[in-house]
Backbone as ProteinMPNN parsed JSONL, in Angstrom:
{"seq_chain_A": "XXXXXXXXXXXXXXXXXXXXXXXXXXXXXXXXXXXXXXXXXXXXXXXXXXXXXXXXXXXXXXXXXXXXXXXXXXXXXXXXXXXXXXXXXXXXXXXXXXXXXXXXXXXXXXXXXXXXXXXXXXXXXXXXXXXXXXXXXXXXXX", "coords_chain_A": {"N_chain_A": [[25.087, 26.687, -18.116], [24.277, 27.55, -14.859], [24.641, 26.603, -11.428], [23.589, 27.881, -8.424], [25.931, 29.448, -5.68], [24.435, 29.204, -3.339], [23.313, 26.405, -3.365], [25.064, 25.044, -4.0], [26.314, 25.209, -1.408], [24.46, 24.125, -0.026], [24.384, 21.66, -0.941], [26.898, 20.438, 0.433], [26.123, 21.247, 2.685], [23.622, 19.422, 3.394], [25.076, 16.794, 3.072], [27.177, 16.893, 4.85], [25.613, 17.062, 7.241], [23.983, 14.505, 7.252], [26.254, 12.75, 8.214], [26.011, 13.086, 10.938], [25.634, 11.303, 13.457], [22.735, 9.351, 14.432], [20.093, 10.825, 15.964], [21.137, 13.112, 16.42], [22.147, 16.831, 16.617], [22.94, 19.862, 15.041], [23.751, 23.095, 16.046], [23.445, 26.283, 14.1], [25.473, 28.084, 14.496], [27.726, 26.422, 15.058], [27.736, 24.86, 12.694], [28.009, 26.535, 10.668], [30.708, 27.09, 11.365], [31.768, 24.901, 10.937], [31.518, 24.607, 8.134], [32.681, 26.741, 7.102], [31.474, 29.555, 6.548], [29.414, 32.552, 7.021], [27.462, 32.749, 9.357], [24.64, 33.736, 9.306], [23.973, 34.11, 6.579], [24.363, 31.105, 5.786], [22.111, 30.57, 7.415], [19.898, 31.292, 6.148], [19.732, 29.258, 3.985], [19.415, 26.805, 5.929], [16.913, 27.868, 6.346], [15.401, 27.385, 3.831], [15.882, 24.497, 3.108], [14.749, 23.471, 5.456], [12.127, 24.305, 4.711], [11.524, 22.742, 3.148], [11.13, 20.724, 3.862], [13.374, 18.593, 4.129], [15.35, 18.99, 6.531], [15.506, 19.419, 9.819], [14.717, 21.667, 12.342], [15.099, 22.443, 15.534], [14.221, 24.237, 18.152], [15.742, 25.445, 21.26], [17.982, 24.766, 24.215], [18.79, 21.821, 23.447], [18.948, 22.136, 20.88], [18.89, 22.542, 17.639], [19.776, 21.637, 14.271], [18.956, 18.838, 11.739], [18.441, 16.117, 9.647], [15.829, 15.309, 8.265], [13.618, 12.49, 8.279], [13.214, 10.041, 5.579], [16.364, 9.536, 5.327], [17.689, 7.936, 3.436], [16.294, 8.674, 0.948], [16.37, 11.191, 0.246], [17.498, 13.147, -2.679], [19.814, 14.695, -4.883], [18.337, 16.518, -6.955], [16.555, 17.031, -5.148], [17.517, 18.818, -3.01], [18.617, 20.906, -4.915], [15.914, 21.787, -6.008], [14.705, 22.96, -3.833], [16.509, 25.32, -3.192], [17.2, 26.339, -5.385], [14.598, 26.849, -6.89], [11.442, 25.792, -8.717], [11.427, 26.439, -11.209], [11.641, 26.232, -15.103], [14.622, 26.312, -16.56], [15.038, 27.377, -18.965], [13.608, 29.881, -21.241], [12.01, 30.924, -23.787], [12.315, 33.396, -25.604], [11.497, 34.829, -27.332], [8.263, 35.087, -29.864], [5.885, 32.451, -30.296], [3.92, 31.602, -32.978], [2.977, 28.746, -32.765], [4.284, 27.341, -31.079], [7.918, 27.103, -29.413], [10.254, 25.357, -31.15], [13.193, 25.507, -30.395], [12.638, 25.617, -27.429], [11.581, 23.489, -26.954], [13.37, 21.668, -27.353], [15.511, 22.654, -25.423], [13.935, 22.153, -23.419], [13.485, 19.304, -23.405], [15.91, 18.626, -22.623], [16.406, 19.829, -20.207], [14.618, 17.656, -18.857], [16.246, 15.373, -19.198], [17.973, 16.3, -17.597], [16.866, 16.639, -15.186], [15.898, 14.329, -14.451], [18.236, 12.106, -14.382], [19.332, 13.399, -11.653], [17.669, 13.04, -9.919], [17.612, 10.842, -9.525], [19.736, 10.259, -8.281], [21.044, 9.602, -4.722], [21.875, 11.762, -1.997], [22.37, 10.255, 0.435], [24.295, 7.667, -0.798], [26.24, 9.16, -1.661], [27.528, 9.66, 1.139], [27.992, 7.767, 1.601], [29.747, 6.463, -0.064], [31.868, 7.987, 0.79], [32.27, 7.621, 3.236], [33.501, 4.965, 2.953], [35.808, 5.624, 0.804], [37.503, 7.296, 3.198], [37.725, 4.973, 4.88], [39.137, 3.416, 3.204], [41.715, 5.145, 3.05], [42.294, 5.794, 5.33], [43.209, 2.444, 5.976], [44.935, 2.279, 4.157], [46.791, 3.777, 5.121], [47.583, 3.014, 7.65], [48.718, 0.356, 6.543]], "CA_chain_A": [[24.17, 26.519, -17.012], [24.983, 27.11, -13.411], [23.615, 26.099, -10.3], [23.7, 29.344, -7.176], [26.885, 29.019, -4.943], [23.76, 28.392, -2.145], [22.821, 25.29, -4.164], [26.508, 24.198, -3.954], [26.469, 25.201, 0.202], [23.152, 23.295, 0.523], [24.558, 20.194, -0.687], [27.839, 20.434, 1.095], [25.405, 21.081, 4.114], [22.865, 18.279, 3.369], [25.836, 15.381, 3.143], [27.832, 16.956, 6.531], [23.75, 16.662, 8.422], [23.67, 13.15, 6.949], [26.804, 11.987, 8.255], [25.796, 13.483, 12.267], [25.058, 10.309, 14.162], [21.66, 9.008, 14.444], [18.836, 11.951, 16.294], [22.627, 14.166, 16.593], [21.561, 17.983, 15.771], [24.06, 20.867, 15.177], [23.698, 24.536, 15.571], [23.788, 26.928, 12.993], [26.772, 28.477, 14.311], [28.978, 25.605, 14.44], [27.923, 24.12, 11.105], [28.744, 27.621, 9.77], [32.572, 27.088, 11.409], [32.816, 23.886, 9.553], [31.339, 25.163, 6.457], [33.797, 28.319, 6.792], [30.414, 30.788, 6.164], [28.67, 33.468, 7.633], [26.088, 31.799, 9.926], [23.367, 34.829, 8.701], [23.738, 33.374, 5.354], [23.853, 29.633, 6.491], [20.61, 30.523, 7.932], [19.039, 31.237, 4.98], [20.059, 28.517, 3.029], [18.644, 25.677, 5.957], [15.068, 28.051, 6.228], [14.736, 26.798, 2.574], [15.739, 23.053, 3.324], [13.769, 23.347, 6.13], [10.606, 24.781, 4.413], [11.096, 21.891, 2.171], [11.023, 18.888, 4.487], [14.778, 18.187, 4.173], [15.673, 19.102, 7.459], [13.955, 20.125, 10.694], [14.973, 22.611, 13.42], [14.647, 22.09, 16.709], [14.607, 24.804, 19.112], [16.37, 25.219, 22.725], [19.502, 24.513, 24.495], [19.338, 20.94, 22.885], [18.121, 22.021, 19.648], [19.903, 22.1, 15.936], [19.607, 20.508, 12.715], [19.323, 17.474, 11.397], [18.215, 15.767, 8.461], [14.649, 14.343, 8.381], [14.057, 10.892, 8.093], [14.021, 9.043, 5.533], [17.527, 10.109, 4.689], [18.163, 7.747, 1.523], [15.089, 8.905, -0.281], [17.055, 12.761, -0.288], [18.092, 13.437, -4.09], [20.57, 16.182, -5.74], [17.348, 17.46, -7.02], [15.452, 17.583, -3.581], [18.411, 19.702, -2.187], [18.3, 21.947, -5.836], [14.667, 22.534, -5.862], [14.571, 23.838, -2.718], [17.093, 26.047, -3.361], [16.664, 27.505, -6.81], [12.859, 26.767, -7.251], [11.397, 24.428, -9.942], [10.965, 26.972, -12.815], [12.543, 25.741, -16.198], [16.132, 27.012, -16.943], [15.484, 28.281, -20.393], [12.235, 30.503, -21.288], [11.756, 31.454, -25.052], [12.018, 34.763, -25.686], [9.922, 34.868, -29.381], [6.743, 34.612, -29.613], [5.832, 31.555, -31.939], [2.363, 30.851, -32.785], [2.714, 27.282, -32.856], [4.989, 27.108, -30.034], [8.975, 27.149, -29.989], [11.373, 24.404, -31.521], [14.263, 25.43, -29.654], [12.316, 25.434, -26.16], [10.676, 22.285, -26.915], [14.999, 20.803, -27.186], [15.777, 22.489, -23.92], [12.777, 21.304, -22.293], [13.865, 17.65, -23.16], [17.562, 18.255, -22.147], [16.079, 19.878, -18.741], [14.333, 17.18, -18.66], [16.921, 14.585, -18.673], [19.021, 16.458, -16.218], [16.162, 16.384, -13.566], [15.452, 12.842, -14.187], [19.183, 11.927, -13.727], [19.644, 14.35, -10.719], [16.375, 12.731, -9.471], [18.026, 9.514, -8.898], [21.52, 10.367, -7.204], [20.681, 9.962, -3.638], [22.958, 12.096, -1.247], [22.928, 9.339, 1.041], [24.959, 7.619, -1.88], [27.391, 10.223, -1.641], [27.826, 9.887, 2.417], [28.233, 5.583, 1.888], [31.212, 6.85, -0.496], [32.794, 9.11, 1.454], [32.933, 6.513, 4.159], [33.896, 4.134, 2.033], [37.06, 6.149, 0.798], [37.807, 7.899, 4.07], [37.821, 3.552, 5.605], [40.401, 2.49, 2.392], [42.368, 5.527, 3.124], [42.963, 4.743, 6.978], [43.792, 1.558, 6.076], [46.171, 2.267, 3.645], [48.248, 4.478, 5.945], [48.243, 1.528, 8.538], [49.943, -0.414, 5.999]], "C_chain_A": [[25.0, 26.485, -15.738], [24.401, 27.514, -12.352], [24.174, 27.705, -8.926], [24.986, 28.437, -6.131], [26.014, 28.543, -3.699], [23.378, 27.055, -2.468], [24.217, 24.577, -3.759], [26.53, 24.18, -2.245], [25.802, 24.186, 0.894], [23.676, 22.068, 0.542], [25.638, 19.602, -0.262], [27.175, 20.213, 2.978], [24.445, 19.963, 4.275], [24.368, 16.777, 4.04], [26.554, 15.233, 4.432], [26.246, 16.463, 7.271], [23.723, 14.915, 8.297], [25.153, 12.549, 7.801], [26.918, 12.24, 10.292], [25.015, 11.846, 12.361], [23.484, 10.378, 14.594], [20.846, 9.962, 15.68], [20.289, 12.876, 17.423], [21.737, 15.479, 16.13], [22.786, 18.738, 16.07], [23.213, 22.241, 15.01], [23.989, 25.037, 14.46], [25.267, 27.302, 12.919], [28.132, 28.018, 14.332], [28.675, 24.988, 13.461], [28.413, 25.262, 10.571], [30.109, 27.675, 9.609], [32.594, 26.252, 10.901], [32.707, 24.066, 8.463], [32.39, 26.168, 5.956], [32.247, 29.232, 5.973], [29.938, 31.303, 7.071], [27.122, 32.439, 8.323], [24.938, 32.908, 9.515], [22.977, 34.254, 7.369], [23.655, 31.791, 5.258], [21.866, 29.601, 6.585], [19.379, 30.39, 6.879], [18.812, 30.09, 4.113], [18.907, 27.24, 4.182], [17.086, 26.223, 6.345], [14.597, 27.58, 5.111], [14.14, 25.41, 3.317], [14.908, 22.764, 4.363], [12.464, 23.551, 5.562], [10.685, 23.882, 3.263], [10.992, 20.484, 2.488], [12.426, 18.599, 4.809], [15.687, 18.223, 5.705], [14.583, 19.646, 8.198], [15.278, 20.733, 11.959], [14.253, 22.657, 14.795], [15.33, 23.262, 18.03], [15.026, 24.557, 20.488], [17.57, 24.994, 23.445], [20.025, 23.033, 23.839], [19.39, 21.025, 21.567], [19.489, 22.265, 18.721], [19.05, 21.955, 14.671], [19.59, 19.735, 12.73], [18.653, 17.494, 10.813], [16.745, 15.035, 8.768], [14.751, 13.387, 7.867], [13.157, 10.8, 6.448], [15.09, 9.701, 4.772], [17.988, 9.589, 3.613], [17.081, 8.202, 1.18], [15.645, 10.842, -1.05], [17.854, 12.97, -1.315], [18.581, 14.496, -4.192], [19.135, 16.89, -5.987], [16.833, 18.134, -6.213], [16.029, 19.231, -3.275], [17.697, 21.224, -3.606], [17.419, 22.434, -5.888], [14.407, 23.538, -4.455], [15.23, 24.869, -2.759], [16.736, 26.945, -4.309], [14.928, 27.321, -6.958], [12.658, 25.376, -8.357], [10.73, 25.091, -11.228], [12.19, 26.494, -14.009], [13.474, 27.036, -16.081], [16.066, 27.99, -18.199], [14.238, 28.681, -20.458], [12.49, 31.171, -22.539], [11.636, 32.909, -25.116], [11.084, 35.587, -26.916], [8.444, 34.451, -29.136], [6.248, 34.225, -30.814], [4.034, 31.18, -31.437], [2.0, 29.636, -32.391], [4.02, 26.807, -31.659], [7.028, 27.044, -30.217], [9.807, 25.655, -30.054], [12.531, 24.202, -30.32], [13.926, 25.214, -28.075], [12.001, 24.209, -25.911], [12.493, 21.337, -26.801], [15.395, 20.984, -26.005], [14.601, 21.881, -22.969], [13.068, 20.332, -21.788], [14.974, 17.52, -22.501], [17.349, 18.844, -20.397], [15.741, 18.751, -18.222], [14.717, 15.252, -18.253], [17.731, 14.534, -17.598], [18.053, 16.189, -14.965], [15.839, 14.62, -13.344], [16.7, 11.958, -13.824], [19.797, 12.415, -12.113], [18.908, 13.861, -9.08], [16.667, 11.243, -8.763], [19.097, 9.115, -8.822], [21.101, 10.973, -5.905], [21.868, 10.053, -2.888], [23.344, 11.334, -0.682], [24.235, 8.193, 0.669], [26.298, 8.004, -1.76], [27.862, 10.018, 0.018], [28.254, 8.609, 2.345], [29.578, 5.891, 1.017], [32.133, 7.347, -0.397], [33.28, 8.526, 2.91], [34.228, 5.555, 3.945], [35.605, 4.49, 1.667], [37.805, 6.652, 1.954], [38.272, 6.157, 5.187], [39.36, 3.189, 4.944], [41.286, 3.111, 2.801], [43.28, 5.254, 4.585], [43.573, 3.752, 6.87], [45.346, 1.336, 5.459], [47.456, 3.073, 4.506], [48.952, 3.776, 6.853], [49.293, 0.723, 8.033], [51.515, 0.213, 5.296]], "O_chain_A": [[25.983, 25.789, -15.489], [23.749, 28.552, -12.238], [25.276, 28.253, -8.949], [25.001, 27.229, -5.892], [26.494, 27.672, -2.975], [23.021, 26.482, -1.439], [24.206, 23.494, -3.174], [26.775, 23.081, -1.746], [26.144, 23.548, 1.89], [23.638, 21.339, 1.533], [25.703, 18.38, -0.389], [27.503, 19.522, 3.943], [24.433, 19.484, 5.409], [24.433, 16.138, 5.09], [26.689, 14.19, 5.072], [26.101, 15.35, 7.777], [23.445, 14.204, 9.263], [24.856, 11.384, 8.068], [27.79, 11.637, 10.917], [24.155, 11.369, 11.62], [23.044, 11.424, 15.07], [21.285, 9.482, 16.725], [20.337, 13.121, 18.628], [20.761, 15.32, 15.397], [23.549, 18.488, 17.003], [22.328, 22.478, 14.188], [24.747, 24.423, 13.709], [26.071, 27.105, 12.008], [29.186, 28.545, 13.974], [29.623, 24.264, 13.156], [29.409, 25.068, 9.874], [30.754, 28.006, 8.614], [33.476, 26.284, 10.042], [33.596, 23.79, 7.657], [32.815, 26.361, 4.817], [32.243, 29.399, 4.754], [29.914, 30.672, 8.128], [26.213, 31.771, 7.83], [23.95, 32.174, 9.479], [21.814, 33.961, 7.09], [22.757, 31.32, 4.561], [20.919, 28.981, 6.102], [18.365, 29.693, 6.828], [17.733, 29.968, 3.533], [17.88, 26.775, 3.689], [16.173, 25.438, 6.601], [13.404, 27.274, 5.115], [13.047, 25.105, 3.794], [14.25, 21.731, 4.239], [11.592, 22.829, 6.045], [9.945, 24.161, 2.32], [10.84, 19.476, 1.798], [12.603, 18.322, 5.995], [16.636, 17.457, 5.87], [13.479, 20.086, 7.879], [16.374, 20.256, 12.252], [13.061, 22.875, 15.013], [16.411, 23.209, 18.616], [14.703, 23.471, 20.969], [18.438, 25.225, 22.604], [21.225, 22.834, 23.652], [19.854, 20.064, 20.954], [20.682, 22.193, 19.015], [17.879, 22.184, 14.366], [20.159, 19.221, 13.692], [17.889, 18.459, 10.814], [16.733, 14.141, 9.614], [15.657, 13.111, 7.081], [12.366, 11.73, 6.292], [14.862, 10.335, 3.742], [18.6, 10.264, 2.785], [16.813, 7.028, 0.926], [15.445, 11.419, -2.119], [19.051, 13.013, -1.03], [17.994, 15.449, -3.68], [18.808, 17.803, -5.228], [16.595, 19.342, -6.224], [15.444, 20.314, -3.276], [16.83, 22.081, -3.435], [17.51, 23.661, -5.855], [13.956, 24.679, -4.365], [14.557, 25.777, -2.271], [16.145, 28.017, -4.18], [14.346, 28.365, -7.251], [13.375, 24.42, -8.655], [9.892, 24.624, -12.0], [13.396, 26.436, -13.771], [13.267, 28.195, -15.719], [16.734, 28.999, -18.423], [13.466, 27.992, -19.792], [13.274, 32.114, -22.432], [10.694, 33.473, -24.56], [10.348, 36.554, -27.11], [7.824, 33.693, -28.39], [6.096, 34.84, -31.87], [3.361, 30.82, -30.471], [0.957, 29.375, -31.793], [4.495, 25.674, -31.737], [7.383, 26.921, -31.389], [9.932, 24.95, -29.053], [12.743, 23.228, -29.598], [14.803, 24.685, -27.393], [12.091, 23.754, -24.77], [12.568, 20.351, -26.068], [15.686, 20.019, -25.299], [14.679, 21.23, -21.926], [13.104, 20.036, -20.594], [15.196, 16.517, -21.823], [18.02, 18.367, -19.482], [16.302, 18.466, -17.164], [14.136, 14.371, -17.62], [18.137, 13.607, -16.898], [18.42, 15.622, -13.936], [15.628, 13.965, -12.324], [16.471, 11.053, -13.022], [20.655, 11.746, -11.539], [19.205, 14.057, -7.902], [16.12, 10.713, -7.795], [19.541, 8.009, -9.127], [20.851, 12.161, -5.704], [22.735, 9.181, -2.828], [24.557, 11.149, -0.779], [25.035, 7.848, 1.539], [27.288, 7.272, -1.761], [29.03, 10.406, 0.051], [29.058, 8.32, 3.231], [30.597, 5.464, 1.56], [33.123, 7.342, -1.129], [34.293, 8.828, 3.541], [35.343, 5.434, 4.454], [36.519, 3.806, 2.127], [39.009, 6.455, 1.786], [39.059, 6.263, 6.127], [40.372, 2.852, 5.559], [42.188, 2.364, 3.18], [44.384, 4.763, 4.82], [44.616, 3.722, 7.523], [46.349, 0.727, 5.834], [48.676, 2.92, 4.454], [50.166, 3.706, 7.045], [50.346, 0.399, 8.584], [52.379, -0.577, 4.914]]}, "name": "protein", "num_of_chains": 1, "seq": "XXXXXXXXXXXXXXXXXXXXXXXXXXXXXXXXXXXXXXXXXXXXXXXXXXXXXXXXXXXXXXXXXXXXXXXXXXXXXXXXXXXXXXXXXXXXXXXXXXXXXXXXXXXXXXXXXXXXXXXXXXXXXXXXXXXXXXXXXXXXXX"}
């Protein structure tokens, strides 16, 4: 199983949006220079997150990105669905009268990954990246 390299951009781009100071917005084309990507393809990636709530776009000379509120409630999943969609991973290819065995196992094992996935909030990930990025400072002091 593997997730779209935009899926991996998205949530590289979700956790940088989250860590922009409180009603901060960035352009496309400098989040693209810190991302190191094509801002054309950037673009694409926050019209999803945008057309999924996750962020909002704000036209004009002040305008940008940024993360809609409430920013802990934003899950690995959130970001993924928006990205790839929310059709199951595996799809039977036989055609069983009584339905398939083996679909009915991935179903469940999809079904644990979204429910784990479901409750790792990015924000999470931005309080740990503080967190390490604080110990490390300190340790160089000493």
């Amino acid at each position: 199983m593997k997730y779209s390299k935009a899926t991996d951009n998205a949530l590289h781009t979700m956790v940088y949006l989250m860590t922009l100071p409180e009603g901060d917005r960035i352009g496309v084309q400098s989040l693209a220079e810190i991302q190191k990507l094509s801002p054309t393809y950037l673009s694409k990636i926050l019209t999803k997150l945008a057309q999924a709530g996750l962020i909002e776009s704000v036209r004009g000379v002040k305008g940008g990105y940024r993360v809609s509120e409430p920013k802990d409630s934003i899950s690995f999943l959130d970001v993924i669905k928006a990205i790839e969609g929310d059709s199951s991973l595996f799809s039977c290819s036989m055609n069983h009268n009584e339905g398939c065995m083996i679909e009915s196992v991935m179903a469940k094992a999809e079904q644990n990954m979204k429910d784990e996935l479901s409750h790792q909030y990015l924000m999470d990930m931005v309080y740990k990246m503080e967190q390490h990025h604080m110990n490390s400072t300190k340790n160089k002091e000493n």
